[in-house]
N, C-alpha and C positions, 0 to 999 in steps of 0.2 A: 400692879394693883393701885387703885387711887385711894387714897384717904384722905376725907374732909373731917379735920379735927379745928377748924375756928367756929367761933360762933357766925359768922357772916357765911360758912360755908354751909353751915348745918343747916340756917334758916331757907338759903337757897332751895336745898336737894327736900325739905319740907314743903315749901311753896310749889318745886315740881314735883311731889309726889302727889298734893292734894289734887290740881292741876289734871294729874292722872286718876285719881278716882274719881272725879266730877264727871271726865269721860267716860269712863267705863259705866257710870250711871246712866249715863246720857243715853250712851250708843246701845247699851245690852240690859237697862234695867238691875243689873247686879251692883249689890255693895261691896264696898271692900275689904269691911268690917261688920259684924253685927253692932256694933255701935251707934253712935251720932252718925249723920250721914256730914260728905264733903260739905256740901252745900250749908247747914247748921254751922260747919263750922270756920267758913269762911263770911258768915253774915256776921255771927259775935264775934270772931279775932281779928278780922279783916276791912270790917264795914263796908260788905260787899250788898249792895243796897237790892241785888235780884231777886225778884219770887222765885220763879221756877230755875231748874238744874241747865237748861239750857240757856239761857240769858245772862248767868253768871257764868258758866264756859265760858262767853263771849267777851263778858266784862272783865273775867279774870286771867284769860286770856292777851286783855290788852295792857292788864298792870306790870304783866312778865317781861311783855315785848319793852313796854316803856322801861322795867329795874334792867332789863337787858340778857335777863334769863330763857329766852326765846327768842328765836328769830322770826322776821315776820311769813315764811314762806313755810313753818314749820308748824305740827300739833294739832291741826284740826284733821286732817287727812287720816292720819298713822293711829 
């Protein structure tokens, strides 16, 4: 079993989890949450400057690959 107990771990597996609900919006129209959606909350946490759900995929997508939380051949497929 893995356990991420730092703080630079947690933020991680938060970055890839939003990461994944963007897609899930994207690809199937479903949220994750009845809440804020990904995208709301990657425009005010993250200054992710995209209108729509798809263009921030893209853009946040390539902030991962640059922190090094994703590899480039990975996440848009799957």
């Amino acid at each position: 079993m893995i356990c991420i107990d730092t703080p630079e771990g947690i933020e991680a597996y938060r970055c890839l989890a939003l990461y994944s609900a963007l897609k899930l919006e994207v690809k199937t129209g479903m949220k994750m949450s009845r809440g804020i959606s990904s995208l709301k909350i990657l425009q005010q946490q993250y200054g992710i400057a995209a209108r729509t759900k798809k263009d921030a995929l893209i853009e946040w997508r390539g902030i991962l690959i640059d922190a090094g939380l994703l590899r480039e051949g990975e996440g848009l497929a799957s």
